[in-house]
Biotite code that builds the C-alpha atoms (Angstrom):
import biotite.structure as struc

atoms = struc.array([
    struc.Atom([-120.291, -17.406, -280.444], chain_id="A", res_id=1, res_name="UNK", atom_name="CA", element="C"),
    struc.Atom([-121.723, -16.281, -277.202], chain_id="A", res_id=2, res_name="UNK", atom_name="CA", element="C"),
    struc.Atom([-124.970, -14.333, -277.297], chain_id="A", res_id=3, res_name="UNK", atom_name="CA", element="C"),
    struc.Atom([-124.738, -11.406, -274.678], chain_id="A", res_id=4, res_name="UNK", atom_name="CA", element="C"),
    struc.Atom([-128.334, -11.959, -273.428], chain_id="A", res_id=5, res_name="UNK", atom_name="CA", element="C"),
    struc.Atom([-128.192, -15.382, -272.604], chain_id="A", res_id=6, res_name="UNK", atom_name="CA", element="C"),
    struc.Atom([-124.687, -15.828, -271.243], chain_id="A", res_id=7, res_name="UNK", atom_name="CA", element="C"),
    struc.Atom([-124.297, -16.087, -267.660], chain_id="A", res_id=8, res_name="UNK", atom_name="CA", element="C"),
    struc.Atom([-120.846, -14.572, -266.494], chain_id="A", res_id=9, res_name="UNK", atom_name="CA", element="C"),
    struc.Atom([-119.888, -14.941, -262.855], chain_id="A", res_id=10, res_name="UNK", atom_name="CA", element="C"),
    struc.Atom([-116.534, -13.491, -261.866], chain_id="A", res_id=11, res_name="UNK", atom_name="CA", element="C"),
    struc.Atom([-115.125, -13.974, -258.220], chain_id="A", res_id=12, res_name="UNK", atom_name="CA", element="C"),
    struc.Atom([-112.828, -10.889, -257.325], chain_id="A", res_id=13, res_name="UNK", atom_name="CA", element="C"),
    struc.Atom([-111.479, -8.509, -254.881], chain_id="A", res_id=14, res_name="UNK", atom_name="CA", element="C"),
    struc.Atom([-111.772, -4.823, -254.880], chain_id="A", res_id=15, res_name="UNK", atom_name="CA", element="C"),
    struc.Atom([-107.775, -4.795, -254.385], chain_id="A", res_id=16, res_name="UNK", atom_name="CA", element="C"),
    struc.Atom([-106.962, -6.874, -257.312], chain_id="A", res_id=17, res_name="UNK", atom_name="CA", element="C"),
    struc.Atom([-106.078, -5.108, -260.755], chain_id="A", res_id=18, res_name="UNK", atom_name="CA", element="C"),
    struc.Atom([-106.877, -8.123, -263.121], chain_id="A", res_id=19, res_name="UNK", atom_name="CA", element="C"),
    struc.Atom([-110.109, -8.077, -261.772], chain_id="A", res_id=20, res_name="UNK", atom_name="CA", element="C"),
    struc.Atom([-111.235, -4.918, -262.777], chain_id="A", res_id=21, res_name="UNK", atom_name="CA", element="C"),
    struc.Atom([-109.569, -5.165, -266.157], chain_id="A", res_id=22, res_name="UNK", atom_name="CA", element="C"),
    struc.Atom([-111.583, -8.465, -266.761], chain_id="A", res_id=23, res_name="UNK", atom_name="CA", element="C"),
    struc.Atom([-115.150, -6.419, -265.605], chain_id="A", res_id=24, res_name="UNK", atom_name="CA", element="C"),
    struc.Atom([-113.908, -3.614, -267.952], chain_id="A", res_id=25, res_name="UNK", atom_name="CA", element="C"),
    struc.Atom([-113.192, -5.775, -270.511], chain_id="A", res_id=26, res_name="UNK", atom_name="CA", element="C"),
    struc.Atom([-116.644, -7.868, -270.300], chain_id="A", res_id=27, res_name="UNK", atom_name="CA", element="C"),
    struc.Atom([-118.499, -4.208, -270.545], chain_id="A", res_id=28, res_name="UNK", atom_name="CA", element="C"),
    struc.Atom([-116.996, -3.505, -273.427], chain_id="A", res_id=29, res_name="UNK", atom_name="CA", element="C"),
    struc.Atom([-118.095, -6.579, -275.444], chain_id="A", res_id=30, res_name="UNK", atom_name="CA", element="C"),
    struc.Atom([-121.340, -6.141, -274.052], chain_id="A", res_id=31, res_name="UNK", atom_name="CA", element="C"),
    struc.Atom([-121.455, -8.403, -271.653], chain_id="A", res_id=32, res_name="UNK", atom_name="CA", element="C"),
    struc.Atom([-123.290, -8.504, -268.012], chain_id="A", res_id=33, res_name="UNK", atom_name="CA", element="C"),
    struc.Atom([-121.279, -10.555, -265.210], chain_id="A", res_id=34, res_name="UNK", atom_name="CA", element="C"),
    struc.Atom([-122.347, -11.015, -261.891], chain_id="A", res_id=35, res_name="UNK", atom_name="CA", element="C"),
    struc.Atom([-119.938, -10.218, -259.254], chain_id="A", res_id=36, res_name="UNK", atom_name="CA", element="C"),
    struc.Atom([-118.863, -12.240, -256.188], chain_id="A", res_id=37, res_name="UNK", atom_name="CA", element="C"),
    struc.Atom([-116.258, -10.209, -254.106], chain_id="A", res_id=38, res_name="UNK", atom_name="CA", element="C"),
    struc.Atom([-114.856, -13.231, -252.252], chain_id="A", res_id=39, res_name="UNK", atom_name="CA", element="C"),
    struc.Atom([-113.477, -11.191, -249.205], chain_id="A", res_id=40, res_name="UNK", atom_name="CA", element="C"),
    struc.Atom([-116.523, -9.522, -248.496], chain_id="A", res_id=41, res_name="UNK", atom_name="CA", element="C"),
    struc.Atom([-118.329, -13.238, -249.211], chain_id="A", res_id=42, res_name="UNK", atom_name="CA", element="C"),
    struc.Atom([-116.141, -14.843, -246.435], chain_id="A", res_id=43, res_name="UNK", atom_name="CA", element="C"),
    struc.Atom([-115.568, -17.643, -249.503], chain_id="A", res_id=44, res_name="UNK", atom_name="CA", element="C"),
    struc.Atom([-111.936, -18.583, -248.945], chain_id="A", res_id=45, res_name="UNK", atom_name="CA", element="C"),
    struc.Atom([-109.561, -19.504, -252.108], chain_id="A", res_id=46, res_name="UNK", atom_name="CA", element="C"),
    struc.Atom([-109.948, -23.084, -251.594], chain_id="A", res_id=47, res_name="UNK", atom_name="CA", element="C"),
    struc.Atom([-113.912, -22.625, -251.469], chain_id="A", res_id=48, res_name="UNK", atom_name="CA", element="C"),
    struc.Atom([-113.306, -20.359, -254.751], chain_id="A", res_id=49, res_name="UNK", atom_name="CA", element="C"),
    struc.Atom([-111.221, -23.632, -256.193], chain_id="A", res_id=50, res_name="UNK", atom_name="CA", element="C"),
    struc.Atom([-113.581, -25.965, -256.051], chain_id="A", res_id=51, res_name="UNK", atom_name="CA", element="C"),
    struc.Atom([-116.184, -24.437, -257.504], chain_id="A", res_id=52, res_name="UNK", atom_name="CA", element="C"),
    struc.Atom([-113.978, -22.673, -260.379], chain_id="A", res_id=53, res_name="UNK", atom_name="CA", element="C"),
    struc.Atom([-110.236, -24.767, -260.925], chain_id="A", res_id=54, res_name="UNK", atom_name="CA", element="C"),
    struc.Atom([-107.882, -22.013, -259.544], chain_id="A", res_id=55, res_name="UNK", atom_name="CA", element="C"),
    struc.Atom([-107.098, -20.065, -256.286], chain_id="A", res_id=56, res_name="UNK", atom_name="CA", element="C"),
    struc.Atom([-106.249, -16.521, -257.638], chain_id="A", res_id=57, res_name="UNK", atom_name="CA", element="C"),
    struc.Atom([-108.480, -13.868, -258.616], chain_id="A", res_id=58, res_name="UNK", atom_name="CA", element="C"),
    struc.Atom([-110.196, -13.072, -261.172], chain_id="A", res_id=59, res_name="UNK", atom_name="CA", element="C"),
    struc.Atom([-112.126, -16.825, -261.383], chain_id="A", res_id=60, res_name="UNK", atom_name="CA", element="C"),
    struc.Atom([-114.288, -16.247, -264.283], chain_id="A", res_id=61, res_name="UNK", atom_name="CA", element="C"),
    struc.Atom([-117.164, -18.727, -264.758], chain_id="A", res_id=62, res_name="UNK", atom_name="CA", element="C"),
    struc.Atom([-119.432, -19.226, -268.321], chain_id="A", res_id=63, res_name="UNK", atom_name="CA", element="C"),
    struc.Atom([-122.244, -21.121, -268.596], chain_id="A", res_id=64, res_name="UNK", atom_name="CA", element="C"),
    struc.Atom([-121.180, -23.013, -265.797], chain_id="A", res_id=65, res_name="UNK", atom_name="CA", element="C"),
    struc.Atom([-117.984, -23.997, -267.106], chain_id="A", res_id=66, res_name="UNK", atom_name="CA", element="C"),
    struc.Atom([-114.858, -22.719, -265.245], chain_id="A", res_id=67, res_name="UNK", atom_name="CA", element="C"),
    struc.Atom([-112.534, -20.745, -267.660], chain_id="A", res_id=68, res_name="UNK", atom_name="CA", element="C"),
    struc.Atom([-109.621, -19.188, -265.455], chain_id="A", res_id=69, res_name="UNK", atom_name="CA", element="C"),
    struc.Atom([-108.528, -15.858, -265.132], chain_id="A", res_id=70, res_name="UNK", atom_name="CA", element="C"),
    struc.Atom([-108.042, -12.984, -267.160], chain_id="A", res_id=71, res_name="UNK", atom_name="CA", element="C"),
    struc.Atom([-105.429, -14.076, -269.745], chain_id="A", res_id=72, res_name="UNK", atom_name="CA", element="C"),
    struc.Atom([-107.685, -17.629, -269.858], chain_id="A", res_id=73, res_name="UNK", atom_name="CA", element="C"),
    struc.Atom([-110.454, -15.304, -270.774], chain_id="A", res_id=74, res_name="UNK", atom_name="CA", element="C"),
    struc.Atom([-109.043, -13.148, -273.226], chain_id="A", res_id=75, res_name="UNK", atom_name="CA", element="C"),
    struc.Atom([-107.814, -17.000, -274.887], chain_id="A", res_id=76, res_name="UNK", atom_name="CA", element="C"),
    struc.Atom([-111.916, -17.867, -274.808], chain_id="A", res_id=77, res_name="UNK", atom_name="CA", element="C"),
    struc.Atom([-112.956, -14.756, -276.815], chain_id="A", res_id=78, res_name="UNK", atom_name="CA", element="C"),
    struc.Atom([-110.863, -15.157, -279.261], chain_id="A", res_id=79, res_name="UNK", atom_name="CA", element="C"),
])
């Protein structure tokens, strides 16, 4: 079980993208902070994104290091 204080969430987005903000919304709602990296205003490019996170489309959610996925991948991890 993941304790909302101590979880770091890192989720790299774009303000265009709908998945993204469902994942944020999502997050909030289980009580969870996230830190945001917008990876158009970043400059990071989606094969930057890849290597640090496994995949090239947005939302790349991170925990604890470890690279989950997108939304869907996410919604797999909470269960």
């Amino acid at each position: 079980m993941l304790d909302s204080k101590t979880t770091q969430i890192t989720i790299y987005s774009t303000v265009w993208c709908g998945s993204c903000k469902t994942a944020k919304r999502f997050l909030s709602d289980q009580g969870f902070g996230f830190t945001e990296i917008d990876i158009e205003k970043e400059n990071i490019s989606r094969e930057e994104m890849a290597s640090m996170t496994k995949g090239l489309t947005v939302p790349q959610i991170v925990i604890n290091s470890e690279p989950i996925g997108g939304f869907e991948d996410l919604l797999e991890y909470f269960k």
